[in-house]
N, C-alpha and C positions, 0 to 999 in steps of 0.2 A: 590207599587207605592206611598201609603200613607206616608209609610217609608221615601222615596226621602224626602217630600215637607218637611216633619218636619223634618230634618236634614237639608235640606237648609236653613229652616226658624232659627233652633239652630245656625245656620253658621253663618245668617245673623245679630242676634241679637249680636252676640262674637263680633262682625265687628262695629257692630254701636256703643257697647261701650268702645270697643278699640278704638277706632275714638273720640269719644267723653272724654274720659280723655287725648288720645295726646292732642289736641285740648286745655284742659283746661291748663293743663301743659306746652304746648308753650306758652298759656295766660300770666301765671303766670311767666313765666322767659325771658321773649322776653323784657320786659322794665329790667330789671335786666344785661341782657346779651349787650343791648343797651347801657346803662349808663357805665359800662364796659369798651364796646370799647369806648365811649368818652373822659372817662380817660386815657384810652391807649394811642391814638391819643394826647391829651392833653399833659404828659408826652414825649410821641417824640417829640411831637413841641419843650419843654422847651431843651432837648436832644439834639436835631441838630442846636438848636440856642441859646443857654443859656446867651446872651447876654441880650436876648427879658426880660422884665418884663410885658408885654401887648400885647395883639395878634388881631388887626382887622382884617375879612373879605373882600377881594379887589373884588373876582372874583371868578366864581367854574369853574373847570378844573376837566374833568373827574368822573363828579358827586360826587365833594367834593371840600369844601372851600381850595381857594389859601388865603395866610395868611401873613398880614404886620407884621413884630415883630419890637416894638418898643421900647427903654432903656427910664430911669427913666425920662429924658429928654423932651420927644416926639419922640426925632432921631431916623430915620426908621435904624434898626440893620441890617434888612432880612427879608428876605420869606421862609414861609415853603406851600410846596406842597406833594399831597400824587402824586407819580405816581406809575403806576400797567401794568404790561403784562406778557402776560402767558410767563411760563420758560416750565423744561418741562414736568411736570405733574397739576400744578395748577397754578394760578395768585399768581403771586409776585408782593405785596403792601411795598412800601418803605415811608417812610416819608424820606424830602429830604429839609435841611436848606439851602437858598443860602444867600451870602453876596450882598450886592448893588450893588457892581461889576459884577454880575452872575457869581460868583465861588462858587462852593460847600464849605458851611462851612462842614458839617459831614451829613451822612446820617444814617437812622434805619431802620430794616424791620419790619413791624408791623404784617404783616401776608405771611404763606406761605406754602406748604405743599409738598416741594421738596423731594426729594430722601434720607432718612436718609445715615450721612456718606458721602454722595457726595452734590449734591444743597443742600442739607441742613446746608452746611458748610456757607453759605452766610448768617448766621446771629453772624458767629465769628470775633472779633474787627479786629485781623488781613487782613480780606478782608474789610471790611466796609472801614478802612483804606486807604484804597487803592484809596477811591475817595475822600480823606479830599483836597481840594484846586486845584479841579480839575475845567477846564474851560469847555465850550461846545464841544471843539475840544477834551479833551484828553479825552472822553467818546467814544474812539473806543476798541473795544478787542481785545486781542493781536494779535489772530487769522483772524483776517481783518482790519491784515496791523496798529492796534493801539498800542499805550505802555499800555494800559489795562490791567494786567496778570489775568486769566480765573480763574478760580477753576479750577482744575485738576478733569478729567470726567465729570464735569458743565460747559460746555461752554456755550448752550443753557441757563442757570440758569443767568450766567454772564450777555451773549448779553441783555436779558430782564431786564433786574435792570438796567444797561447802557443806553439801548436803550428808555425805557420809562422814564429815568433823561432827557436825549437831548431833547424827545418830550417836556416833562414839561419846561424846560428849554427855548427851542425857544417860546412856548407859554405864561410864563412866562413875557421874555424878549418884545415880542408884546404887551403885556397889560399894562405894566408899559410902553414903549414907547407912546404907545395912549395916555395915564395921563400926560405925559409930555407936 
């Protein structure tokens, strides 16, 4: 019986400072991995709207700044927004430049962890493509009735990057209506 306790007690010490160096260790690279992605982000802003020389804060959408981009000028160039919905094993995060018209200038994927080989083809130019100067309407997939063409085996991958542009898109398009 003795046996037992001090083996749980040896378990539980292993535990406390396994726990205790993750612990330090996510300390330590959690503002590292933070800064990171804000460059990331940063760089897709410049990416899907390279017009922009300066970037304010309008609005958050989706628990992340909507974004005025502005040329040397002051003249508003676009908006970049992230929009995100699940495809079909993880959220699919796009960064998504539109011009003052609400047309997609280009879009990027910033994060995603589809299907290697299949959804995970959705961060090759040739699809990205596919939505340069698109309006809120030709954001349907081909598969429901859009001129949208899917990734082959990725349809789910498609409709989600599609579908969460429209959202962003009408919400977008109502916040800057409001300011006017």
């Amino acid at each position: 019986m003795k046996y037992y306790f001090r083996l749980g007690f040896v378990l539980l010490v292993i535990t406390v400072v396994a726990s205790g160096i993750l612990a330090y260790l996510n300390s330590i690279t959690k503002p590292i991995i933070d800064e990171n992605n804000r460059i990331a982000k940063e760089e897709a802003r410049l990416h899907v709207l390279p017009e922009a020389v300066s970037f304010d804060s309008i609005f958050v959408y989706n628990d992340e700044n909507v974004y005025q981009g502005k040329n040397d000028a002051g003249d508003v160039v676009g908006y970049t927004f992230v929009a995100s919905q699940y495809g079909y094993s993880s959220d699919v995060k796009t960064m998504v430049g539109v011009l003052p018209d609400f047309k997609i200038n280009k879009i990027s994927i910033i994060e995603q962890k589809e299907t290697p080989g299949l959804g995970a083809n959705c961060e090759k130019p040739e699809f990205l493509q596919r939505f340069d100067n698109l309006s809120e309407q030709g954001l349907l997939v081909d598969k429901d009735g859009g001129g949208l063409k899917s990734i082959t085996g990725a349809t789910m991958t498609t409709r989600a990057i599609a579908y969460s542009i429209k959202d962003g898109l009408e919400e977008l398009k109502e916040k800057v209506d409001e300011e006017k």
